[in-house]
C-alpha positions as CSV (number, residue, x, y, z in Angstrom):
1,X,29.2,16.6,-16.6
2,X,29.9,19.2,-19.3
3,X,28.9,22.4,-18.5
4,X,26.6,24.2,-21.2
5,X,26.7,27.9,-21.7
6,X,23.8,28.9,-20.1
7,X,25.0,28.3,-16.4
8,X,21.9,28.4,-14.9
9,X,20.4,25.5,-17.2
10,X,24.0,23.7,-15.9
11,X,23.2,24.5,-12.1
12,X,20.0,23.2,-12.7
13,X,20.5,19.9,-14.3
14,X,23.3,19.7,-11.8
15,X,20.8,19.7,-9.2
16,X,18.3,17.0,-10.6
17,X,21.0,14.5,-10.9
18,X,22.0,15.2,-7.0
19,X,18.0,14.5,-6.3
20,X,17.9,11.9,-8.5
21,X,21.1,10.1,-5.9
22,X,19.7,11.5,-3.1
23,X,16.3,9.9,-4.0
24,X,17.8,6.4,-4.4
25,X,20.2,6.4,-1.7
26,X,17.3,7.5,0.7
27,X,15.5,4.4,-0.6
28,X,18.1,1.8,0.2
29,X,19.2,3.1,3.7
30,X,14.7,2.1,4.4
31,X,14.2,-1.8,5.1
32,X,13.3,-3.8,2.5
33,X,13.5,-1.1,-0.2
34,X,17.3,-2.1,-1.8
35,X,16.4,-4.4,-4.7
36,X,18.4,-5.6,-8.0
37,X,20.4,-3.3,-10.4
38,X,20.0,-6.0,-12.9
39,X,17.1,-3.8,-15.2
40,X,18.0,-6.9,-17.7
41,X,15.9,-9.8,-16.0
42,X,12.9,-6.7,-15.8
43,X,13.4,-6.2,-19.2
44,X,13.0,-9.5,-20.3
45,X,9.9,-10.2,-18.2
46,X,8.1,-7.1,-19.2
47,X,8.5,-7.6,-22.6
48,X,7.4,-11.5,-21.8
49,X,4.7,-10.8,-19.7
50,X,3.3,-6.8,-19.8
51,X,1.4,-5.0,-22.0
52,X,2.0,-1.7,-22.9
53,X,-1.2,-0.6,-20.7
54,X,0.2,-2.1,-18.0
55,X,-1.9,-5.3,-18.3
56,X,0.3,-8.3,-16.7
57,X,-0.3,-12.1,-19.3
58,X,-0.2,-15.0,-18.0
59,X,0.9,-16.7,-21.0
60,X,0.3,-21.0,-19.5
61,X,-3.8,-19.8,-19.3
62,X,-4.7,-18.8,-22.2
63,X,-3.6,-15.1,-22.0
64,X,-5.7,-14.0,-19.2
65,X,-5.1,-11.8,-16.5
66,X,-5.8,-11.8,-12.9
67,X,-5.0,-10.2,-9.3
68,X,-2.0,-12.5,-8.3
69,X,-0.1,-11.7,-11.6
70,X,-1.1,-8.0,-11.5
71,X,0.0,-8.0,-7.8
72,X,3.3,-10.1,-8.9
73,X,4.3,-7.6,-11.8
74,X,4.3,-4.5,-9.2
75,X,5.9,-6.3,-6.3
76,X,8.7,-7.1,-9.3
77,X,8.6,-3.5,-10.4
78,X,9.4,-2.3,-6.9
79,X,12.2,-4.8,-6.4
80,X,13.5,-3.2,-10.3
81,X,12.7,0.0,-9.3
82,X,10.9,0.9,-11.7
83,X,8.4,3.3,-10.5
84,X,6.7,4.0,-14.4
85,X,6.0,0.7,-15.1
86,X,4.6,0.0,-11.4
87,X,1.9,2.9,-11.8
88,X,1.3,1.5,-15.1
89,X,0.4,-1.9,-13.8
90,X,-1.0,-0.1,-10.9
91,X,-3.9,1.8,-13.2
92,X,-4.3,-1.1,-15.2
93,X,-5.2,-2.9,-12.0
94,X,-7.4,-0.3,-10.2
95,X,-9.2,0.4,-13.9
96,X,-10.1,-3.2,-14.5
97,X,-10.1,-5.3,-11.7
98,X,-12.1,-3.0,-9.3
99,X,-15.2,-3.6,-9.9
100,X,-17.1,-5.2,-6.7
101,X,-18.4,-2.8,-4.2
102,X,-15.5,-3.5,-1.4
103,X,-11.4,-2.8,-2.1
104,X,-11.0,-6.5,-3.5
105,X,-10.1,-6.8,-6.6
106,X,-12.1,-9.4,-9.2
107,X,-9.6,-12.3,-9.8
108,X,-9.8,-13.1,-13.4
109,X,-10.0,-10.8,-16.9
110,X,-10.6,-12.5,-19.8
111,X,-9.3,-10.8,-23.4
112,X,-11.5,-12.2,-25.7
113,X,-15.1,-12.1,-23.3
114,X,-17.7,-9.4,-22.8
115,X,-18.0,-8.9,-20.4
116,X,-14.0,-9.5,-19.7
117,X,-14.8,-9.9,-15.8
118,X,-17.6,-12.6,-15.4
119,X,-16.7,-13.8,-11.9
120,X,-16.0,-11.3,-9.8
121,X,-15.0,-13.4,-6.2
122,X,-11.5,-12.1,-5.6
123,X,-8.3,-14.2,-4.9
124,X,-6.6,-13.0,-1.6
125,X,-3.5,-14.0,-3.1
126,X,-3.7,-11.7,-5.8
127,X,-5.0,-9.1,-3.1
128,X,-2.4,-10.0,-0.5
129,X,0.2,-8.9,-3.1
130,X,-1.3,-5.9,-4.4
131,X,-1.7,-4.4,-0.9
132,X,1.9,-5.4,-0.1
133,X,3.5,-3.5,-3.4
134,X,1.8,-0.6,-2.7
135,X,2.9,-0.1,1.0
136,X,6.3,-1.1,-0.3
137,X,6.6,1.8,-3.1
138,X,4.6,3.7,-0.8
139,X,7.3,3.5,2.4
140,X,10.2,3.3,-0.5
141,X,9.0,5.9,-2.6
142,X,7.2,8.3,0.1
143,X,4.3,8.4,-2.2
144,X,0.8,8.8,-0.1
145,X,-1.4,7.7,-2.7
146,X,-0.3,3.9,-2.2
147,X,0.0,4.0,0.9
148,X,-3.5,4.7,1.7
149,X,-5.0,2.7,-1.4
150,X,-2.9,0.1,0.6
151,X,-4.6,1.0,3.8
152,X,-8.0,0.6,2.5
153,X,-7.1,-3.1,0.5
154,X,-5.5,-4.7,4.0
155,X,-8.4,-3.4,6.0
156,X,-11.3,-5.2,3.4
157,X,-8.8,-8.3,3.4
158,X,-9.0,-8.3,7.6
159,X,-12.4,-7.7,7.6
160,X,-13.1,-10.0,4.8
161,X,-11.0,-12.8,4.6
162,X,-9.9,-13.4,7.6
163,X,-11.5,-16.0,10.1
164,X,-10.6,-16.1,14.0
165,X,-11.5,-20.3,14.7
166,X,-10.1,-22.3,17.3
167,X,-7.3,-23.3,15.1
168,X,-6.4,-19.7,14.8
169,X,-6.3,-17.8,12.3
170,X,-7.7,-18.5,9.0
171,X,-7.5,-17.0,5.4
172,X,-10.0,-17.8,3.1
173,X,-8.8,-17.9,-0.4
174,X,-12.0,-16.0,-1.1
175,X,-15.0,-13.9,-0.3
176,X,-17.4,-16.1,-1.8
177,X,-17.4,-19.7,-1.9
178,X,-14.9,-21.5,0.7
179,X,-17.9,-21.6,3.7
180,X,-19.5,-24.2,3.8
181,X,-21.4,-24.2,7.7
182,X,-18.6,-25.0,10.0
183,X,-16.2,-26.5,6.7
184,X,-13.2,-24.0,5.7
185,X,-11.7,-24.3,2.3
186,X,-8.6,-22.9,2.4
187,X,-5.0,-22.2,-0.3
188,X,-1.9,-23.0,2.1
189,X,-0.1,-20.9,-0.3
190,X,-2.4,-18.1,0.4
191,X,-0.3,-17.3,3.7
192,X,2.4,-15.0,1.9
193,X,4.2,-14.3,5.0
194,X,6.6,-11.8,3.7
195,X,3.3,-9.7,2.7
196,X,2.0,-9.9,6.1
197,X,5.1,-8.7,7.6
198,X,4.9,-5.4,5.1
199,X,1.1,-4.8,6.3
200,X,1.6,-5.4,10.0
201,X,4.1,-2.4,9.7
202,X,1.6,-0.3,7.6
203,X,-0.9,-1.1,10.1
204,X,0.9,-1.5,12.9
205,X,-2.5,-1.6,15.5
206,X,-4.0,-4.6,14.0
207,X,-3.0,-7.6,15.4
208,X,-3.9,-10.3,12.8
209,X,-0.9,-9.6,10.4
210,X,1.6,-10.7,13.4
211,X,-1.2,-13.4,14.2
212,X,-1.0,-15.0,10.3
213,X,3.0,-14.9,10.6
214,X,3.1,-17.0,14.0
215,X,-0.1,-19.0,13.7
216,X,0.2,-19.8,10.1
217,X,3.6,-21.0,10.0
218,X,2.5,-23.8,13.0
219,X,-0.6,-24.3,10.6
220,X,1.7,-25.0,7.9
221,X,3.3,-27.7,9.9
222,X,-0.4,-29.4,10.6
223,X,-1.0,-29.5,7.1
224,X,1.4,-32.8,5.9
225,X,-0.2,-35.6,4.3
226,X,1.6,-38.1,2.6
227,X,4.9,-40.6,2.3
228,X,6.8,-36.9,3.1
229,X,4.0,-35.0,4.7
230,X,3.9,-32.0,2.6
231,X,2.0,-29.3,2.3
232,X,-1.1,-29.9,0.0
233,X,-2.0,-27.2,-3.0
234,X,-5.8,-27.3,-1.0
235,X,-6.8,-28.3,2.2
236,X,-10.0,-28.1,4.4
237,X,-10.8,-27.1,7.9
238,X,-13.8,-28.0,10.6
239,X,-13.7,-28.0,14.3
240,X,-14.7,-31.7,14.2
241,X,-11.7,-33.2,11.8
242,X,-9.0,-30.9,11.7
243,X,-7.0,-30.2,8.6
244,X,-7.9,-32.7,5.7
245,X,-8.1,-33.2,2.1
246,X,-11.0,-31.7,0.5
247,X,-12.9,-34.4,-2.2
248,X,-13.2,-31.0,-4.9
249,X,-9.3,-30.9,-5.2
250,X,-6.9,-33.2,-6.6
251,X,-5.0,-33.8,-3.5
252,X,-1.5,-32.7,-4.7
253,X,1.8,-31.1,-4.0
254,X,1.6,-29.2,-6.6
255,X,1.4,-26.0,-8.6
256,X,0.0,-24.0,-5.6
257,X,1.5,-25.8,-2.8
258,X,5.5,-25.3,-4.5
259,X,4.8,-21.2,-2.7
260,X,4.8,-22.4,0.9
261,X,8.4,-22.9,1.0
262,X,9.2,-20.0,-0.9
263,X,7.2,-17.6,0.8
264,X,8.4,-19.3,4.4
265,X,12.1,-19.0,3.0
266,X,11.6,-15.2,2.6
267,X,10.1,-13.6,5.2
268,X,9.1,-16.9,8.0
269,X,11.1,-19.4,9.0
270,X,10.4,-23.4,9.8
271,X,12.9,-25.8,9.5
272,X,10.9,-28.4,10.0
273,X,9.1,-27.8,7.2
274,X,11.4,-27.3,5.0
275,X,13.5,-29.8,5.9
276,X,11.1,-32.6,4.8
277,X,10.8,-30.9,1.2
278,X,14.3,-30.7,1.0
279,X,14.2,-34.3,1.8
280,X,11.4,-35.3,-0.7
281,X,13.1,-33.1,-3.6
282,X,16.3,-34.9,-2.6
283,X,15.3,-38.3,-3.1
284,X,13.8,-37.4,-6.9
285,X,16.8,-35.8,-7.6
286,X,18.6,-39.2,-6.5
287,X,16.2,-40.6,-9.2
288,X,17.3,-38.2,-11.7
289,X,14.2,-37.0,-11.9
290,X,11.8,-33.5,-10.5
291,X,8.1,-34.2,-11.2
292,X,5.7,-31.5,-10.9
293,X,3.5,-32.2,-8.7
294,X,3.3,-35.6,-6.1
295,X,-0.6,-37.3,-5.1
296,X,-0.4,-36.7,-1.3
297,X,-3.3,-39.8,-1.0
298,X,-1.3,-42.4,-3.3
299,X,2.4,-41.3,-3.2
300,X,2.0,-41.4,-7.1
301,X,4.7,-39.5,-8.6
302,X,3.6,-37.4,-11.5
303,X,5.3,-38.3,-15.3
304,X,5.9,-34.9,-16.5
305,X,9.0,-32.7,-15.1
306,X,9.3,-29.8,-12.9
307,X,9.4,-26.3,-14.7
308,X,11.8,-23.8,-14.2
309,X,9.9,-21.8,-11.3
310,X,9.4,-25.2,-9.3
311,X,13.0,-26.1,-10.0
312,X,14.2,-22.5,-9.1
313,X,12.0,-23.0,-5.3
314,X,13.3,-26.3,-5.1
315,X,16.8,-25.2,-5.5
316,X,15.9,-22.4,-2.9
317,X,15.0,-25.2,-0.3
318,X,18.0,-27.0,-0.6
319,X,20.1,-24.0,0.1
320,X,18.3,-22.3,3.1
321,X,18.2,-25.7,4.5
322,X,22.3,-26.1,4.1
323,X,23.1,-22.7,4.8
324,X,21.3,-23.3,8.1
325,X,22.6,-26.8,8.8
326,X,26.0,-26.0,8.1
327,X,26.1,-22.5,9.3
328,X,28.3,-21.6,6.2
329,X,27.6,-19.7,2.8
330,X,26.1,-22.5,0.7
331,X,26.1,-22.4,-3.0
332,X,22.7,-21.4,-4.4
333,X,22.4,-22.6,-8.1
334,X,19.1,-21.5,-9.7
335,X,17.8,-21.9,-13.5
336,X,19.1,-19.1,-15.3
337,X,16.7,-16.7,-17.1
338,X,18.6,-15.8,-20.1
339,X,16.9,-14.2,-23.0
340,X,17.2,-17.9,-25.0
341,X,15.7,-19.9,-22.1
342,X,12.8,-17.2,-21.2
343,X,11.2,-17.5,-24.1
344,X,10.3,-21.3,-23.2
345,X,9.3,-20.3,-19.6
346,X,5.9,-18.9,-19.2
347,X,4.5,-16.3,-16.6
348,X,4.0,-18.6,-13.9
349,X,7.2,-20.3,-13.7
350,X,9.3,-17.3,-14.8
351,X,7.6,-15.2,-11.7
352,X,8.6,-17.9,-9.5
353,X,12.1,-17.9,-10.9
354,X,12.7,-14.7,-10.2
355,X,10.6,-14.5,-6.7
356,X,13.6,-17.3,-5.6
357,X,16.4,-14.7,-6.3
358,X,14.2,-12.3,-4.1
359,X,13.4,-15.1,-1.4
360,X,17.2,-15.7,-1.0
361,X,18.7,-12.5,-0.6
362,X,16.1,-12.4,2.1
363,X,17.0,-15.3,3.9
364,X,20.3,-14.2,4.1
365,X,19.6,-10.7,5.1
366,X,18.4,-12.9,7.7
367,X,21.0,-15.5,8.4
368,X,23.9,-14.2,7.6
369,X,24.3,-16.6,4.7
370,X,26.0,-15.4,0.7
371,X,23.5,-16.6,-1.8
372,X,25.7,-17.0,-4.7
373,X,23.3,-16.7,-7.8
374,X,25.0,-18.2,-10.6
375,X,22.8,-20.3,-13.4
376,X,23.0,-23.9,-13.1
377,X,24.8,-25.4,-15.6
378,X,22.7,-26.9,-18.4
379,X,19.9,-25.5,-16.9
């Protein structure tokens, strides 16, 4: 650095810049607070995906907005670093989506309706990841104000959401409308494991968080249905029957159901599980062909291909299965995100993209694997 004349103005700047390194060091040496240098992806997906006001769009629904994709935009902007445009989605969120009378946040806004909130049942996904980003930048930013607005959304969530049976532990997708006497309707992709993990350490005396990482990931293996018994996008619960397929669903592997594995492969682990997607993924590949979504009653395969984020998870799969089998670095080839191909990959799918990059660096935190991130060819 030059020094200017004044050399009290130099000493000065001199020290911000050493705060400014000493700020970001600090936040890598914490767990789970190191995330990518690679501001280009952010870039991309904020200008996609964020308003200016900090309002995240989910461009594939008719540019609505709701918990899960406020709560995915600041677990992004954490793993960026970008602590501006986190407390911009942040205050967007607590602004417009808080408007029951608990800490759950309503699950849709809608643009163009007054009111833009007409139901205001939450999604404990959307909650789930909210809570999560804010103990994260709380614990990697040592900022207070997160932490406890974290504090208060995990402790409606437990008090809420969360159902003790005889199968264990249960999350309902919802406060309102997945009771029906002794029936559950439940989300399999609801268990984000890698969120219960962050909220078991911010709450360290409340034993459901460690109870929804070991119980859910031997629910996850009760929940197969199908030629390759996978996991179903919905699935109902009674004391009677067990886990089956509710009649208000289409009974797919779908959509929801493609977060299982991804949320298993980054903080969980069940190789049982993913063995038998790997397997199923394999075989359409052997087709030449990814579909969406599979019918888990009739095997029927669905006509239109996978999109970029179920690609990118399915890719994923493959690799922690391999890296685990083989006990060596495999090669994990996901569907680049260039500025070109973004543009034709809406909020859903790119999110999901991008969550696989995240997912694998975890894994091989965890098993000593290389995840070697280079685009797919063609892809």
């Amino acid at each position: 650095m030059r020094c200017p004349r004044n050399l009290y103005l130099c000493l000065a700047v001199a020290t911000a810049l050493i705060l400014v390194a000493t700020d970001v060091v600090a936040a890598q040496a914490i767990p789970g607070c190191s995330g990518s240098t690679d501001k280009a992806e952010w870039s991309r997906y904020k200008q996609r995906f964020m308003s200016k006001q900090g309002r995240i769009i989910d461009t594939g629904n008719g540019g609505v907005s709701h918990s899960e994709g406020q709560g995915f935009g600041m677990r992004l902007a954490v793993y960026y670093g970008e602590r501006d445009d986190f407390e911009r989605i942040w205050q967007w969120t607590r602004h417009h989506l808080y408007v029951r009378d608990d800490e759950l946040a309503a699950w849709r806004w809608r643009p163009d309706s007054d009111p833009h909130i007409d139901d205001k049942n939450n999604a404990t996904d959307g909650d789930l990841f909210i809570a999560w980003s804010l103990a994260l930048a709380g614990r990697c930013w040592d900022n207070q104000d997160y932490l406890q607005a974290a504090r208060r959304i995990a402790q409606a969530i437990r008090s809420k959401l969360i159902k003790d049976t005889a199968a264990g532990h249960l999350l309902l997708p919802g406060a309102a409308g997945f009771v029906h006497g002794d029936v559950l309707t439940l989300n399999p992709s609801y268990w984000v494991f890698p969120a219960f993990a962050e909220l078991e350490r911010l709450e360290p005396d409340a034993p459901q968080w460690a109870a929804l990482i070991t119980e859910g990931q031997a629910l996850m293996d009760q929940m197969r249905f199908g030629r390759w018994q996978l996991v179903p996008d919905w699935v109902q619960w009674s004391p009677e029957a067990g886990f089956s397929l509710p009649e208000q669903f289409a009974p797919r592997f779908g959509y929801d159901a493609i977060r299982v594995p991804l949320y298993l492969i980054w903080q969980a682990d069940n190789a049982e599980i993913l063995s038998r997607l790997s397997r199923y993924w394999e075989e359409q590949r052997d087709w030449a062909w990814q579909p969406d979504w599979i019918d888990l009653k009739t095997d029927a395969i669905s006509s239109y291909g996978a999109p970029a984020g179920i690609r990118a998870v399915s890719e994923l799969t493959g690799f922690a299965v391999a890296s685990t089998t083989n006990g060596t670095a495999a090669f994990l080839s996901l569907p680049a995100l260039t500025a070109e191909q973004q543009e034709g990959i809406d909020y859903y799918s790119s999110s999901l993209s991008l969550f696989a990059r995240i997912a694998a660096q975890s894994w091989c935190r965890r098993h000593g694997c290389l995840a070697a991130q280079e685009p797919a060819p063609g892809r």
